[in-house]
Structure formats: structure tokens, C-alpha cells
C-alpha positions as CSV (number, residue, x, y, z in Angstrom):
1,X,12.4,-14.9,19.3
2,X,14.5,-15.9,22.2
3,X,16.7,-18.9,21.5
4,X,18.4,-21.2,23.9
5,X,22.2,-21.4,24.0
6,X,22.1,-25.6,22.8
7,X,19.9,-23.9,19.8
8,X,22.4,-21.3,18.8
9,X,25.3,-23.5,18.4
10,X,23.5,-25.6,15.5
11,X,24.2,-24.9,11.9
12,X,22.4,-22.0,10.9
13,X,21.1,-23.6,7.8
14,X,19.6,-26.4,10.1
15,X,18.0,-23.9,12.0
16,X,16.8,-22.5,8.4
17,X,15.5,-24.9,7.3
18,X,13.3,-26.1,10.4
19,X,12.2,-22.4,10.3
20,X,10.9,-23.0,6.6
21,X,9.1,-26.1,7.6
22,X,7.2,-24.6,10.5
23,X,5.9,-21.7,8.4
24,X,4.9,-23.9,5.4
25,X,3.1,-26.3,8.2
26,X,1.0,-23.3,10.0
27,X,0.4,-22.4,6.5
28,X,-1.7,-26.0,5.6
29,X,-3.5,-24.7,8.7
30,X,-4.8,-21.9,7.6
31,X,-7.9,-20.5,5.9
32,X,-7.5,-17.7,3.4
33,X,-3.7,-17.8,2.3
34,X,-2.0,-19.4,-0.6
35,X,-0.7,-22.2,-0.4
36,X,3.2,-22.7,0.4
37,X,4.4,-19.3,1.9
38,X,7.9,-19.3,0.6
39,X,10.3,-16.9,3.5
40,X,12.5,-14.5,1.7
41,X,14.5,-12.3,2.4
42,X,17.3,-13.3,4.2
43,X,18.9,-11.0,6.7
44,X,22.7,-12.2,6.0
45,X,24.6,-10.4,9.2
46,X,22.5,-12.3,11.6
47,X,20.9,-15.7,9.5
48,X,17.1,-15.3,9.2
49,X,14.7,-15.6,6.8
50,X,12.5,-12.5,6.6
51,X,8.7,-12.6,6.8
52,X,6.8,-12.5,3.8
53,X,4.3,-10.3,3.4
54,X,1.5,-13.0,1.9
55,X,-1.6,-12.5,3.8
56,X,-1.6,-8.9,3.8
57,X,-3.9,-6.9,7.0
58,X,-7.2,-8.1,8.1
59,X,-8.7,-5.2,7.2
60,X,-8.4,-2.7,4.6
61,X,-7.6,0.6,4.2
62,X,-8.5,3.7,2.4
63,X,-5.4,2.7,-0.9
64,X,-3.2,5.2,0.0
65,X,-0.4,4.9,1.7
66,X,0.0,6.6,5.1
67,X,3.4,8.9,6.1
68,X,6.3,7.0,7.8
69,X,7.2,7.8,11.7
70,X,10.6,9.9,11.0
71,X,13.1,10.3,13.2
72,X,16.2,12.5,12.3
73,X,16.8,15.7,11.3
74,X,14.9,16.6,7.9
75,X,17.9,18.3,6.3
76,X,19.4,14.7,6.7
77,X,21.7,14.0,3.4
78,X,20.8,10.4,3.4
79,X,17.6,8.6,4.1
80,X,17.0,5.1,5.7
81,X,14.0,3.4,5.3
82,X,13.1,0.4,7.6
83,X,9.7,-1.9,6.7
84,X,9.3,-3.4,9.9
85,X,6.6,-5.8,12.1
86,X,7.2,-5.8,16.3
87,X,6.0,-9.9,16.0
88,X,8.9,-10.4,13.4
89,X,11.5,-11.8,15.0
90,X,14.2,-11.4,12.3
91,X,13.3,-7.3,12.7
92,X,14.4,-7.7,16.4
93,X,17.5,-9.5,15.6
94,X,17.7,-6.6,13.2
95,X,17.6,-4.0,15.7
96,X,19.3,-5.7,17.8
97,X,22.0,-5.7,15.6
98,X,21.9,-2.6,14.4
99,X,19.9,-0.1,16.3
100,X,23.0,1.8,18.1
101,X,24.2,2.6,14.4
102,X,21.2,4.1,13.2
103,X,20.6,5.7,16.6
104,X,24.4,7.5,16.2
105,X,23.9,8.5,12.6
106,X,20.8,9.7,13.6
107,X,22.4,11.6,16.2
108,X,25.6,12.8,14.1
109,X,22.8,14.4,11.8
110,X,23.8,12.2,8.7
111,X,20.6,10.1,8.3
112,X,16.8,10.5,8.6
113,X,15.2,6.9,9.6
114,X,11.8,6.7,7.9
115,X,10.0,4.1,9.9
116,X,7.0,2.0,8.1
117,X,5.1,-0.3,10.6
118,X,3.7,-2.7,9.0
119,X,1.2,-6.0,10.4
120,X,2.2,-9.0,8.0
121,X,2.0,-11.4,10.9
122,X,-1.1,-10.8,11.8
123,X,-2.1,-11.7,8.5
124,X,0.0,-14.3,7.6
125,X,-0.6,-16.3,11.7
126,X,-3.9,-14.4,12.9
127,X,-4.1,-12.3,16.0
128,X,-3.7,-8.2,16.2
129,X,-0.8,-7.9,18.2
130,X,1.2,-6.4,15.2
131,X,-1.0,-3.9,14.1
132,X,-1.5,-3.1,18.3
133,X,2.2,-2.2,18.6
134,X,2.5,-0.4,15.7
135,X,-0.4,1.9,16.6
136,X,0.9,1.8,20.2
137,X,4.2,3.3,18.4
138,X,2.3,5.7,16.9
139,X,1.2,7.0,20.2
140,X,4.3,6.9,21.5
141,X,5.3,9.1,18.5
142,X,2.5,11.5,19.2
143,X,4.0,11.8,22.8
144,X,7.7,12.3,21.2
145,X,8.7,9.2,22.7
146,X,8.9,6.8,19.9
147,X,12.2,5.7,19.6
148,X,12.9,4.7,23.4
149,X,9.0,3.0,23.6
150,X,10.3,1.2,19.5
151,X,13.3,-0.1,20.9
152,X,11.7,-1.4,24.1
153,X,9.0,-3.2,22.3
154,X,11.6,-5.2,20.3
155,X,13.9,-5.7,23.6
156,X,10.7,-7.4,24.8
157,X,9.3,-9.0,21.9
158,X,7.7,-12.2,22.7
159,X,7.2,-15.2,21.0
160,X,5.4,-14.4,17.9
161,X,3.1,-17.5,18.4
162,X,2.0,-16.2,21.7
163,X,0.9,-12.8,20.2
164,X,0.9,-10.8,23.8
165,X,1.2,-7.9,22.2
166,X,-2.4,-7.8,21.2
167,X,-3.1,-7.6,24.7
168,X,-3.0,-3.4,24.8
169,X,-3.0,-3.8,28.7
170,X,0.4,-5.2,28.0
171,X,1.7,-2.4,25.2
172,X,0.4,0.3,28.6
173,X,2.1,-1.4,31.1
174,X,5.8,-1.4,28.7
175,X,5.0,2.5,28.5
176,X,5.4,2.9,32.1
177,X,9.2,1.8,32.0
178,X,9.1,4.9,29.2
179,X,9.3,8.4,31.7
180,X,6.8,10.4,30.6
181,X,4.9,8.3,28.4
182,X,2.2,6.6,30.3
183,X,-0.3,9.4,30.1
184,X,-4.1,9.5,29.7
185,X,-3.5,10.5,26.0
186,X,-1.8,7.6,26.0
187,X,-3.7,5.1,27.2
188,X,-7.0,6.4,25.2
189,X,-4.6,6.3,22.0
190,X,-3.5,2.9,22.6
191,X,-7.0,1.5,23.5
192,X,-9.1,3.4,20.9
193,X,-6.8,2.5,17.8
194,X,-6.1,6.3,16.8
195,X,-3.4,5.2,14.5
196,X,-4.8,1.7,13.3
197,X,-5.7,3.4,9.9
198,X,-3.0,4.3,9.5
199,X,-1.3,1.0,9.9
200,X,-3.2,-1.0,8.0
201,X,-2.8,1.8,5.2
202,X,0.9,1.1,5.7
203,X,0.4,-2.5,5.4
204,X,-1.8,-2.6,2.7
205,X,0.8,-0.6,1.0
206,X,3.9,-2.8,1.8
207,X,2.1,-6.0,0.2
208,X,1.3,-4.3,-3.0
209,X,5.1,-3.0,-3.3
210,X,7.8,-4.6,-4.9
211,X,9.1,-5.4,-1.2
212,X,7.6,-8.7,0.7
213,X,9.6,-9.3,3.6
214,X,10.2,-7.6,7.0
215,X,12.9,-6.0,7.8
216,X,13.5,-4.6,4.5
217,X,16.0,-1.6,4.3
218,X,16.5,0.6,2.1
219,X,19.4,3.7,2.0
220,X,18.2,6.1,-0.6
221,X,15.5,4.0,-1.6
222,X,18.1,1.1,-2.7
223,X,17.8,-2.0,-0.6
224,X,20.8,-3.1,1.4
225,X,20.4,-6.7,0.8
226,X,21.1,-8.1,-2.2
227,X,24.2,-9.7,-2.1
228,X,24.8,-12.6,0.1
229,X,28.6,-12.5,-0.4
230,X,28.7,-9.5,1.3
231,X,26.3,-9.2,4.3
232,X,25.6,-6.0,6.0
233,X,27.1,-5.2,9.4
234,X,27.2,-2.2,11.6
235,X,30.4,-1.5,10.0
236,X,30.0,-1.7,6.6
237,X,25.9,0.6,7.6
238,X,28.5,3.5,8.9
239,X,30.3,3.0,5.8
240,X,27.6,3.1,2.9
241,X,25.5,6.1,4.9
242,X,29.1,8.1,5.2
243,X,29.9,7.6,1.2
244,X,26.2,8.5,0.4
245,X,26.2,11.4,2.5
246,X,29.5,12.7,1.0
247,X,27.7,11.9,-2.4
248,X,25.6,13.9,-1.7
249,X,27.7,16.8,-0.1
């Protein structure tokens, strides 16, 4: 969510806490959630309050849940796991943040990124444009082009109120800045749903875990945010994949 430069210089816990209150308020407007969606999950290296996971998909899916999109070499010592929604702003902060990191570990061969897309947002506000970009990334993953057409999606993220990206025209036309990946395969993957299945068994997945926020991260299956004294950086990522990895040597 873009923010304007008068916005950014307020105190973050202002910014909090007017956050809260327009969550809780779109929450008295809807039909079919529970009452007084609390935010959790804050993402400390950056200040926002993650999404929770209380309305779940729109549809369900078959119970099980569906593979991650991996990215990284398979031999990888250490394994990051990343829960996140392409309408959750505090996941493109996230990857904002963080993505260059995970792209050179990646890289460097010391960590497999296990990618769960998830549609909480579109449960939790109404609208599809969630589970559309996570299917579109799915395509884009069939095309081995997921990573450049993931990072592009968050680099133009709208505001999640506006929900464009439920418009698939739009998810086709962010392909084309993608070489390669606008393709009739493509395009019929994006506009028939292939993967939607398999997103909502993702999502269906994610709300019945002991995990309710997006982004939630996790290096071996332990989640990096638990202690507020001592947020996560880029740094301090290098750091804790590096010592696992060696761990694990």
C-alpha cells in the first residue's frame, strides 16, 4: 500500500493503530465473519500488522493441502517458508524489504524458498483478486517464470481496497513486461483458473494451521517472528540462514 511522504513521518504506532480501526470498522460491515478481527502478527523490521487469516477462501477445497511453488536448489541445507497474499500490503513491504536476500541465498545455493499463496483477503474484504494472482503465479511458475512475474506483482500491488487484481486482463497485461511469459498457455491458464484449486487448497490449509497472519516465515519450520526486541532484518536473515546451514553442514 503506497503511502505518502506526510504519512510516513507519523509515529508508527499512530499509523497502527488507525490501521486496527479501519479493519475492525470494514469488519461491522461485513456478513459472514466474526466479529472484531484482531491483526497479528506484527512484521517488526518494517511496522505492520499482519493479516489475519479469519474468513478463510470463498470456496472450498478438496482438505488437503496443495505443494508449495519452490524455488532453489532441492539439495538446499536450509528451507524458507513464506505464507504470503499479493493484496497484503505488509507481504509487499516484506518483499520489499527482503526479497534481494532471499533472491542471493537462493542464488548462493544455501536456501530453498517454499512459497504458499494464500487468499485471506479475499475472504476477510470480498473480491478474487488474491486468489487471481496466486493462480496467475502459478502460471507463471508453469512457464518457469515465477519469481520475476512474483516480484512484479508486489512491485505493483495496488491498493488492496481497489482489488485490480481480480481483473485477469490486468494480471496478462503485468506478464507482458515478463520476456517470454505472455504466451497462449498463459493467458488460457490465467483465465481458466488452472491453479485456483490449488490455491484455495493452500488457503484452506493456512487458516486451519497454527499460523493466521500473512507474511508468516518460517526458517526450518521455526517462525522468525517472535521476539519484538529483536526484529528481523536483511542482516540478521543472512545471519540465521548461514548458522542453520552450517548446522546443518
Amino acid at each position: 500500500m503506497s503511502h505518502s511522504s506526510q504519512e510516513g513521518s507519523r509515529p508508527a504506532v499512530a499509523r497502527l493503530r488507525e490501521q486496527r480501526e479501519r479493519e475492525q470498522a470494514s469488519h461491522k460491515r461485513r456478513r459472514g465473519l466474526k466479529a472484531g478481527l484482531v491483526a497479528v502478527g506484527v512484521l517488526a523490521v518494517v511496522g505492520v500488522v499482519g493479516y489475519a487469516a479469519a474468513g478463510g477462501s470463498q470456496e472450498k477445497g478438496d482438505g488437503k493441502a496443495a505443494p508449495p511453488v519452490t524455488e532453489g536448489k532441492n539439495r538446499a541445507p536450509v528451507t524458507l517458508t513464506i505464507y504470503e497474499d499479493f493484496r497484503c500490503p505488509g507481504c509487499a513491504q516484506f518483499e520489499r524489504a527482503f526479497k534481494d536476500t532471499v533472491h542471493e541465498l537462493t542464488d548462493e545455493g544455501k536456501v530453498r524458498v517454499e512459497y504458499h499463496l494464500v487468499s485471506i483477503i479475499d475472504g476477510n474484504m470480498g473480491g478474487n483478486g488474491s486468489k487471481y494472482a496466486a493462480n496467475a503465479a502459478h502460471c507463471a511458475k508453469d512457464a518457469e517464470l515465477f519469481t520475476p512475474y512474483h516480484d512484479l506483482l508486489y512491485a505493483e500491488q495496488p491498493p488492496e481496497q481497489e482489488d485490480a487484481f481480480a481483473d485477469k486482463d490486468r494480471l496478462i497485461e503485468l506478464a507482458g513486461e515478463i520476456p517470454g511469459l505472455d504466451s497462449p498457455e498463459f493467458r488460457s491458464c490465467v483465465q481458466n483458473g488452472t491453479h485456483d484449486t490449488r490455491v484455495t487448497r493452500t488457503n484452506d490449509a493456512f487458516t486451519a494451521s497454527e499460523y493466521n497472519a500473512t507474511p508468516t516465515v518460517l526458517l526450518n519450520g521455526e517462525s522468525l517472528y517472535g521476539d519484538p526486541t529483536d526484529p528481523l532484518t536483511p542482516e540478521s536473515l543472512r545471519v540465521k540462514v548461514e548458522k542453520a546451514a552450517a548446522d546443518a553442514a
